[in-house]
MARGUMAR-729950 format. One line per field, with one value per atom (N, C-alpha, C): z negated, y, x negated; atom name; residue number from 1. Coordinates in steps of 0.001 Angstrom, whole numbers, plus 524288, in hexadecimal, padded with zeros to 5 digits. Layout:
BEGIN
up = c(Z  ...)
north = c(Y  ...)
east = c(X  ...)
atom = c(CA  ...)
n = c(NUM  ...)
//
This chain:
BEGIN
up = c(AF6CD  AF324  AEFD4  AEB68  AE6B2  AE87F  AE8ED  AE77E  AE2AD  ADE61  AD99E  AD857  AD63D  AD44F  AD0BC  ACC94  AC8B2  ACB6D  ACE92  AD129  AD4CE  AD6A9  ADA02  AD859  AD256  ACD3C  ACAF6  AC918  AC997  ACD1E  AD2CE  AD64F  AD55C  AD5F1  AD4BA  AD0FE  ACC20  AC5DB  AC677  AC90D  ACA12  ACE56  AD0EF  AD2D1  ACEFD  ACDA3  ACB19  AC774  AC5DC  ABFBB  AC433  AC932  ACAFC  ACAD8  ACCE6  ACF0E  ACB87  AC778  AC1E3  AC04A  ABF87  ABE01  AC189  AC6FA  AC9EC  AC92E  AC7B0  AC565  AC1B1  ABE6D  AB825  AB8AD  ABBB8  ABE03  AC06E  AC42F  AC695  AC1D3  AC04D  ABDEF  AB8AF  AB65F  AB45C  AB760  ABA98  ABD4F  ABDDD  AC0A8  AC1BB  ABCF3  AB6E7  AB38C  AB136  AB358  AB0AC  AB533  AB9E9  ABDE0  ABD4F  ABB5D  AB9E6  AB5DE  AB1F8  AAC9A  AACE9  AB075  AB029  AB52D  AB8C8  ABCE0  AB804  AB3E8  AB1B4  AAD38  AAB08  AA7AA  AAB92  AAE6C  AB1F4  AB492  AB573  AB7F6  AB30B  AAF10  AA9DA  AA965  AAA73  AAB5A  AA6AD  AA69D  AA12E  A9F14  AA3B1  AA2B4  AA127  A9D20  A9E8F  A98C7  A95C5  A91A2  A92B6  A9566  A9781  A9C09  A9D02  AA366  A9E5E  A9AB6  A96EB  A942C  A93B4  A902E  A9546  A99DB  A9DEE  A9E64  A9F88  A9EE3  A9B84  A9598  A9324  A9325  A951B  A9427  A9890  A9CF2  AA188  AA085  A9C64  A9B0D  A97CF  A9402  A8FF1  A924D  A97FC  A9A24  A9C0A  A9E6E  AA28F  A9E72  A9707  A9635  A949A  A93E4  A91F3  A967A  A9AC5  A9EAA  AA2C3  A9EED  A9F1C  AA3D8  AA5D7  AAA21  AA890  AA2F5  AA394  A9C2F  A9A85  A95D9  A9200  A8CA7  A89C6  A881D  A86F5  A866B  A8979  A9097  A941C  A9341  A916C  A9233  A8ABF  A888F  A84AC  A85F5  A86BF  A8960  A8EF8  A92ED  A958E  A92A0  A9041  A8B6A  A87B7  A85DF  A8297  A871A  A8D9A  A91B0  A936E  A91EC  A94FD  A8FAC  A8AD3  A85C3  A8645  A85D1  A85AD  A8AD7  A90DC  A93A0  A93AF  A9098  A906C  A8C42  A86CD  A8220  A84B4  A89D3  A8A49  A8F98  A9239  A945C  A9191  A8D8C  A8975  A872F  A869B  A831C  A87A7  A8C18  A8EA9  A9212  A900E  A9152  A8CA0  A8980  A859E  A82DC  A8359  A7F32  A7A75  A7720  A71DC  A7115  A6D84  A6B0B  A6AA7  A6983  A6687  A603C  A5F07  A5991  A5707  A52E5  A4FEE  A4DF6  A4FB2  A4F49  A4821  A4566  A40F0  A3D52  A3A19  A37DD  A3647  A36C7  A34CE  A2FFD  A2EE9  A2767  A28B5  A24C9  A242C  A2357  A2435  A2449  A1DF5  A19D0  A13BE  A15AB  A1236  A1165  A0C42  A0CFA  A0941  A057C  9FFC5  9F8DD  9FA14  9F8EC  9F985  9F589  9F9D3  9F540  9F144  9EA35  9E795  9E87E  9E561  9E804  9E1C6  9E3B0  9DD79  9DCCF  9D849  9D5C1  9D73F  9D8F0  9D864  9D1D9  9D199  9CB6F  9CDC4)
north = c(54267  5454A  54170  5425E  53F4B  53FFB  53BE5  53B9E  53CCD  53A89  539DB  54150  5429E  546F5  54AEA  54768  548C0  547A9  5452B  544D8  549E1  54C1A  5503D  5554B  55553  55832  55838  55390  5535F  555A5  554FE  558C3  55B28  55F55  56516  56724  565E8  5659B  564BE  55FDA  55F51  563C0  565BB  56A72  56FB6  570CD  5737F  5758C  571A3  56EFC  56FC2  56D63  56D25  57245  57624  57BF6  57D84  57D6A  58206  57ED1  57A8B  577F4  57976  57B66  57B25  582DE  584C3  58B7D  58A07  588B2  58984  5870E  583BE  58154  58679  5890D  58D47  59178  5934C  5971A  59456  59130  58ED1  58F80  58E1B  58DA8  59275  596CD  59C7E  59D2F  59F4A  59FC6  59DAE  5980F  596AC  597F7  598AB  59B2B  5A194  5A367  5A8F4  5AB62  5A621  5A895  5A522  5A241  5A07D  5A3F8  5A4CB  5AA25  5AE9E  5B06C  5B3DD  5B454  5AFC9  5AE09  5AC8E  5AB18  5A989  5B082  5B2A6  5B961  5BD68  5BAEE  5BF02  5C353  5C084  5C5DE  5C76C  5CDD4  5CEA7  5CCBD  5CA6F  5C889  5C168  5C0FB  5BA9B  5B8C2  5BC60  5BC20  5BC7A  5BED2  5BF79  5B974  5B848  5B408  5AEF7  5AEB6  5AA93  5A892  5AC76  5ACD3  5AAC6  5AC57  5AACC  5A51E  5A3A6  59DFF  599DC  59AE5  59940  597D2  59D29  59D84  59811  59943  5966E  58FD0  58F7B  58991  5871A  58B13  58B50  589E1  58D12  58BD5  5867A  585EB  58031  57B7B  57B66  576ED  57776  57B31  57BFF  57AF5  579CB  57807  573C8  5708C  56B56  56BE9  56D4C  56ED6  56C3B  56EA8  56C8A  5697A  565B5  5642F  56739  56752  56BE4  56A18  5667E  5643C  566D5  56793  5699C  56F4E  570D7  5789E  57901  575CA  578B5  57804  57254  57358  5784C  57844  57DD6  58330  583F3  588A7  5893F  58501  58574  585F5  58413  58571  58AAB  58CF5  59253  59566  59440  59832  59775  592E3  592A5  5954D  595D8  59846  59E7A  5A0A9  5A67F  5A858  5A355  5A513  5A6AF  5A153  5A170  5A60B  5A873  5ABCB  5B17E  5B365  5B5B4  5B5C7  5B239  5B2AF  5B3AF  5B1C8  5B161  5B86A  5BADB  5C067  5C41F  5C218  5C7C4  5C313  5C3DE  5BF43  5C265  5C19A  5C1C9  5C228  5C578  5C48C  5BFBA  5BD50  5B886  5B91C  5B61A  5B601  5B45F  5B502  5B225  5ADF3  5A8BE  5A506  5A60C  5A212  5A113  59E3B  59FE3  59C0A  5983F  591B5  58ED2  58C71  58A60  588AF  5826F  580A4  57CE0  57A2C  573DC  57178  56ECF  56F87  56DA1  56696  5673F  560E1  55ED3  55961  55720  557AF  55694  55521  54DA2  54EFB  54980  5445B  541AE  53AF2  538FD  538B0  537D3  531B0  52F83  52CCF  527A7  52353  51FF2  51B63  51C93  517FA  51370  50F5C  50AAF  507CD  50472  501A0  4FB6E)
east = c(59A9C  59DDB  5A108  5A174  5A458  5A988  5AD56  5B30E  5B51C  5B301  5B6BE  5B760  5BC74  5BB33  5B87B  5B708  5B1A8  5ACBD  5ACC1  5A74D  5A4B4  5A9C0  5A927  5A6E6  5AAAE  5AB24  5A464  5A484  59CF0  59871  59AB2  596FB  5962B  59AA1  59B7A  5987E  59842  597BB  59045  58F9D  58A9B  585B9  58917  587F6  58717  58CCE  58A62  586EB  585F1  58245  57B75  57ACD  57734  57476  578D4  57926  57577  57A01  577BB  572E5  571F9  56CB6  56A3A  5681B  5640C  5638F  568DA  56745  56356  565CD  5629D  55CED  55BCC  556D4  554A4  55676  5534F  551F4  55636  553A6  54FE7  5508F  54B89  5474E  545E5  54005  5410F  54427  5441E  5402C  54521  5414C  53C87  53968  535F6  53128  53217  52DA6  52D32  53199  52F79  52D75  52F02  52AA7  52487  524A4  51FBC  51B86  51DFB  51B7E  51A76  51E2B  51E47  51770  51726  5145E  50E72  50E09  50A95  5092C  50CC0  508BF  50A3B  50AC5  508A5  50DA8  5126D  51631  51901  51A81  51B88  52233  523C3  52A36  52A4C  5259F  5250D  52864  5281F  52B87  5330B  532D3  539C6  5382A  5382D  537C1  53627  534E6  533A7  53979  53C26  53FE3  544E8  54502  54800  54834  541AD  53F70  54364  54188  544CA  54A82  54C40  5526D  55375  55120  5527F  551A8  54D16  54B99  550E2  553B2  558D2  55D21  55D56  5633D  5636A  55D59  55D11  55D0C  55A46  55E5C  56241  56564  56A5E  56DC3  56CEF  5704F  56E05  56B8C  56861  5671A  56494  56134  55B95  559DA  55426  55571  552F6  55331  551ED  553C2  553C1  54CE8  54A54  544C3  541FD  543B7  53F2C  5401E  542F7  543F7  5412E  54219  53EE8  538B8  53728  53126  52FD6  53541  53323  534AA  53705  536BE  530A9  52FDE  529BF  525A4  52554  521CA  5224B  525C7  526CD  524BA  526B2  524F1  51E59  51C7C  5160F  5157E  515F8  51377  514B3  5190C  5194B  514D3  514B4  510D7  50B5C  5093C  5052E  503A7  508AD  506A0  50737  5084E  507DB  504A3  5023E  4FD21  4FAA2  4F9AB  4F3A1  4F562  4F9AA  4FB07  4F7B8  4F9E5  4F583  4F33E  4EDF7  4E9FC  4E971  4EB64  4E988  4E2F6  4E075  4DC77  4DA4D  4D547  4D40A  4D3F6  4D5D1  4D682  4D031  4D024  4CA27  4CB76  4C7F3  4C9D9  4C905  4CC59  4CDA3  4C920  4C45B  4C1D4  4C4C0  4C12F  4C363  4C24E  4C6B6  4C4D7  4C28D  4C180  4BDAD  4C32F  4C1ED  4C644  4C7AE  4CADF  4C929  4C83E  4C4A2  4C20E  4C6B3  4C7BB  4C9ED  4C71D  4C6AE  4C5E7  4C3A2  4BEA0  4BCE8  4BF5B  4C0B6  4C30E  4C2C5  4C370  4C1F5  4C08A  4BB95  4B955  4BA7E  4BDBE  4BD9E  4B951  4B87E  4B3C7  4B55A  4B3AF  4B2ED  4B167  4B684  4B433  4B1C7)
atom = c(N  CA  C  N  CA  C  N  CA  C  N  CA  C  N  CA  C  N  CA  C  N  CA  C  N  CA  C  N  CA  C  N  CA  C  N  CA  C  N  CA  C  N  CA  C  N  CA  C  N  CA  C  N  CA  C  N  CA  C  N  CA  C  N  CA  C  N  CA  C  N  CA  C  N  CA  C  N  CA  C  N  CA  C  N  CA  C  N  CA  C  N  CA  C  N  CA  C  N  CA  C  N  CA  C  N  CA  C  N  CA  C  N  CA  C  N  CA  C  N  CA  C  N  CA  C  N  CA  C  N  CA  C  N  CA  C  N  CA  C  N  CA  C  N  CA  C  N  CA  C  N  CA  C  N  CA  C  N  CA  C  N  CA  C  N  CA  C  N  CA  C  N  CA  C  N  CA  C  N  CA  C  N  CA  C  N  CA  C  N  CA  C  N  CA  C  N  CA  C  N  CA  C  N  CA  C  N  CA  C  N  CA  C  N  CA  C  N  CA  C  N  CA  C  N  CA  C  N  CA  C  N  CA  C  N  CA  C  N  CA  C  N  CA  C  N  CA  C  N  CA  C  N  CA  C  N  CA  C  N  CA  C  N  CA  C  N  CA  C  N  CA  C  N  CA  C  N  CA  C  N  CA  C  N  CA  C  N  CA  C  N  CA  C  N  CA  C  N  CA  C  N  CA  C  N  CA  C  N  CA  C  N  CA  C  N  CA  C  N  CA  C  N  CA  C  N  CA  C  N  CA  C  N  CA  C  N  CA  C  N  CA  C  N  CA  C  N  CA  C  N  CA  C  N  CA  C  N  CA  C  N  CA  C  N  CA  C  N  CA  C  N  CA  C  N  CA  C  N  CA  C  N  CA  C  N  CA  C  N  CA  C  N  CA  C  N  CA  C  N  CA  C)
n = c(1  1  1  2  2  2  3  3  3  4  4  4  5  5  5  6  6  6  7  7  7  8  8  8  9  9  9  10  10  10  11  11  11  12  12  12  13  13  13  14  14  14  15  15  15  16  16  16  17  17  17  18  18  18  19  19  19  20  20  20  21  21  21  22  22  22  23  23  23  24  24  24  25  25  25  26  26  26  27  27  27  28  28  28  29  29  29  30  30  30  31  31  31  32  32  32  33  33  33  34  34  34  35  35  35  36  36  36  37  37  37  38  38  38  39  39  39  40  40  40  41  41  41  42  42  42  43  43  43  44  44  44  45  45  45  46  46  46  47  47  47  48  48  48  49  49  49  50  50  50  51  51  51  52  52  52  53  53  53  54  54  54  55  55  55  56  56  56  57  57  57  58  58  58  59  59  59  60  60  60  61  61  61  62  62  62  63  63  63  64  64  64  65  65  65  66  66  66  67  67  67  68  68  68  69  69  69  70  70  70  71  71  71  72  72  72  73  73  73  74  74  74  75  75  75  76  76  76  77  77  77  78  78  78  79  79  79  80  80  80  81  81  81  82  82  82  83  83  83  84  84  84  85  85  85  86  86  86  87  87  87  88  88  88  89  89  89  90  90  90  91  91  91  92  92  92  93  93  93  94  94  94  95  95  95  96  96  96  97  97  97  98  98  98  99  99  99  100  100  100  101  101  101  102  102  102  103  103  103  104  104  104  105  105  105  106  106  106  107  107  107  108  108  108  109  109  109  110  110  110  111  111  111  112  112  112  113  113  113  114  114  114  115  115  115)
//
């Protein structure tokens, strides 16, 4: 145990800081294992549990828990896996693929005389 009196003051302080950092850690993974169970068995709440996701990625760097760099790359992993279980939920038609145009040829080099 620390003597000095700010040192003690630091424990304390360092505790509590641990506390609330190892909450905001749980419910992160809380919310990021239930929208991915959600998305993985096709469930119709994957849009509300996406949006939780997020919020939960928002608070954790806003209370430097996780770097604001890694929560925007896990924000764009959670948006692409709700897009892609959305799509592979109602498939769209096939579209007709698009004829393609011929690619324009350049205007041939004017060509100079030799004197």
């Amino acid at each position: 145990m620390p003597i000095i009196k700010s040192a003690k003051k630091r424990v304390k302080t360092a505790e509590k800081a641990a506390t609330r950092n190892s909450k905001t850690k749980r419910g992160l993974k809380g919310a990021l294992k239930a929208f991915h169970k959600a998305v993985t068995g096709g469930s119709k709440d994957a849009k509300k549990l996406q949006s939780k996701a997020q919020s939960a990625i928002d608070t954790a760097a806003k209370k430097g828990v996780m770097h604001k760099n890694k929560a925007a790359r896990k924000k764009s992993q959670v948006a692409k896996a709700a897009k892609a279980a959305a799509g592979a939920a109602k498939k769209a038609p096939a579209k007709k693929p698009a004829a393609k145009k011929a690619p324009a040829k350049k205007p041939a080099a004017k060509k100079t005389a030799k004197k």
